[in-house]
C-alpha positions, 0 to 999 in steps of 0.5 A, a space after each residue: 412072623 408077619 414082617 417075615 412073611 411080607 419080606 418073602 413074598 412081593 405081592 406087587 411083583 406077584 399080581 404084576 405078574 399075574 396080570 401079565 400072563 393073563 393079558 397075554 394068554 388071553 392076547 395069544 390065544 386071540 391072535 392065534 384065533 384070528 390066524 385060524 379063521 383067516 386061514 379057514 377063509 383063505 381056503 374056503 374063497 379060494 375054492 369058490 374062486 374069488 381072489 380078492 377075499 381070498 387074498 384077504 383072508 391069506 392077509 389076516 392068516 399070515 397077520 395072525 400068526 406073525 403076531 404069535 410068533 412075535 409073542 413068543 419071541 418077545 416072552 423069550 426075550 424078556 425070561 432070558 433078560 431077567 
């Protein structure tokens, strides 16, 4: 029954897995994170009136979210190849 059982599940595939979805959770939620306050920031300069950190925090924003949005892409890529 054991040499069933170590047939039907891949354990490495399993925590290869596991470590994946962690590693990106993790990463998404932090870049996600940073696209936030850099849009906070953003706002928050450009109300006081400077340009230049303003101009940063627009930077960080836009950074932060493309990096989401090439997280999702690339986790599209990779469920429709397999």
């Amino acid at each position: 029954m054991s040499a069933l059982l170590a047939t039907v599940v891949d354990t490495k595939a399993l925590l290869e897995t596991a470590a994946a979805s962690l590693i990106a959770g993790i990463g998404v939620t932090l870049a996600f994170s940073i696209a936030l306050w850099g849009s906070v920031r953003f706002l928050e300069e450009r109300r006081d009136g400077h340009v230049l950190a303003a101009g940063f925090g627009l930077f960080v924003s836009v950074a932060g979210f493309a990096v989401c949005v090439a997280a999702i892409v690339f986790g599209l890529i990779v469920m429709t190849s397999k």
